[in-house]
C-alpha positions as CSV (number, residue, x, y, z in Angstrom):
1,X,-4.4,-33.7,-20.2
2,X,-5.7,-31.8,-23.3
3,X,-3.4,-34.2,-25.7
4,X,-4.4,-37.5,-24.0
5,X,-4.9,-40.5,-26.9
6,X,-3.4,-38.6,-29.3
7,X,0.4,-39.2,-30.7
8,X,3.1,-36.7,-32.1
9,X,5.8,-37.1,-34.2
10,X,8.7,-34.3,-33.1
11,X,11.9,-33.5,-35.1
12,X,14.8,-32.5,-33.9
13,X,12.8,-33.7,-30.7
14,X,16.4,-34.5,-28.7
15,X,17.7,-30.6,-27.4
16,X,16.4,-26.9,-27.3
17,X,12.8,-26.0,-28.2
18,X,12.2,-29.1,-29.9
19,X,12.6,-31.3,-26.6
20,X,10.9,-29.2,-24.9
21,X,8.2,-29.3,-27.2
22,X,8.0,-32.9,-26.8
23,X,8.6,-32.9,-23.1
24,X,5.6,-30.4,-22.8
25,X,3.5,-32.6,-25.3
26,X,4.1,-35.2,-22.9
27,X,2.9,-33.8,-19.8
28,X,-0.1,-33.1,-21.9
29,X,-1.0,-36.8,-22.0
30,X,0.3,-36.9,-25.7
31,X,2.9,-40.1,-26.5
32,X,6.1,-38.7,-27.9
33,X,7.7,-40.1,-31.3
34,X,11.2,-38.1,-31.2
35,X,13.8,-38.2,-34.0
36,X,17.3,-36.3,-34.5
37,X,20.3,-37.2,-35.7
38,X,22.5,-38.3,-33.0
39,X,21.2,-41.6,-31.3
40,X,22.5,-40.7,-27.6
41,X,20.9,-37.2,-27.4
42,X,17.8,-39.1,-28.9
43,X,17.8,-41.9,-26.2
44,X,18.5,-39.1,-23.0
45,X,15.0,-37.2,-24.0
46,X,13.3,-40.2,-24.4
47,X,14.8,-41.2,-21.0
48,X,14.2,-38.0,-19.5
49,X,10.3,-37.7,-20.6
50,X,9.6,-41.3,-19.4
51,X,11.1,-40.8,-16.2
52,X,8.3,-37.8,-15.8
53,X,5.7,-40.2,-16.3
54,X,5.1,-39.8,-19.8
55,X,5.2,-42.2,-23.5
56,X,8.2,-41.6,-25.6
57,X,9.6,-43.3,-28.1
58,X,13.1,-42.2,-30.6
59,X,14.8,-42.7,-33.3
60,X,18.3,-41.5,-35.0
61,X,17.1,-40.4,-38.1
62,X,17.7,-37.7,-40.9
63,X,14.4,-36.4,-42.2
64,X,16.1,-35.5,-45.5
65,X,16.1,-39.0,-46.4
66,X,12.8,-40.6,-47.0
67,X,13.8,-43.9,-46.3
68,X,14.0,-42.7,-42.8
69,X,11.5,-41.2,-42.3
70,X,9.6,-44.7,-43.3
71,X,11.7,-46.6,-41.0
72,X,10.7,-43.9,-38.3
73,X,6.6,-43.5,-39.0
74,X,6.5,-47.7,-39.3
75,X,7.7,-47.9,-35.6
């Protein structure tokens, strides 16, 4: 638990090396903020990393805009 307390924000947090990332983060006692683009893939890792015990939360979001990215860090 070398990550417990702490909190990470993880683009592109929903497939590949990001999720896993995030998924690994998680087991590590960190909570999870995920954000990509497409809501559904966003919603299975957050599923997917709370049903293995851990904090996630996530967010459809494209980091190119800033006004998302504000919507996304104020949650």
């Amino acid at each position: 638990m070398q990550l417990a307390g702490q909190v990470a924000i993880i683009t592109g947090g929903s497939k590949g090396i990001g999720r896993a990332i995030a998924s690994r983060f998680a087991e590590e006692g960190a909570s999870v903020a995920l954000v990509a683009r497409t809501e559904a893939d966003v919603e299975a890792a957050v599923v997917e990393i709370r049903s293995n015990g851990g904090r996630a939360i996530g967010l459809a979001a494209d980091v190119s805009s800033e006004s998302d990215v504000v919507e996304f860090v104020s949650r």
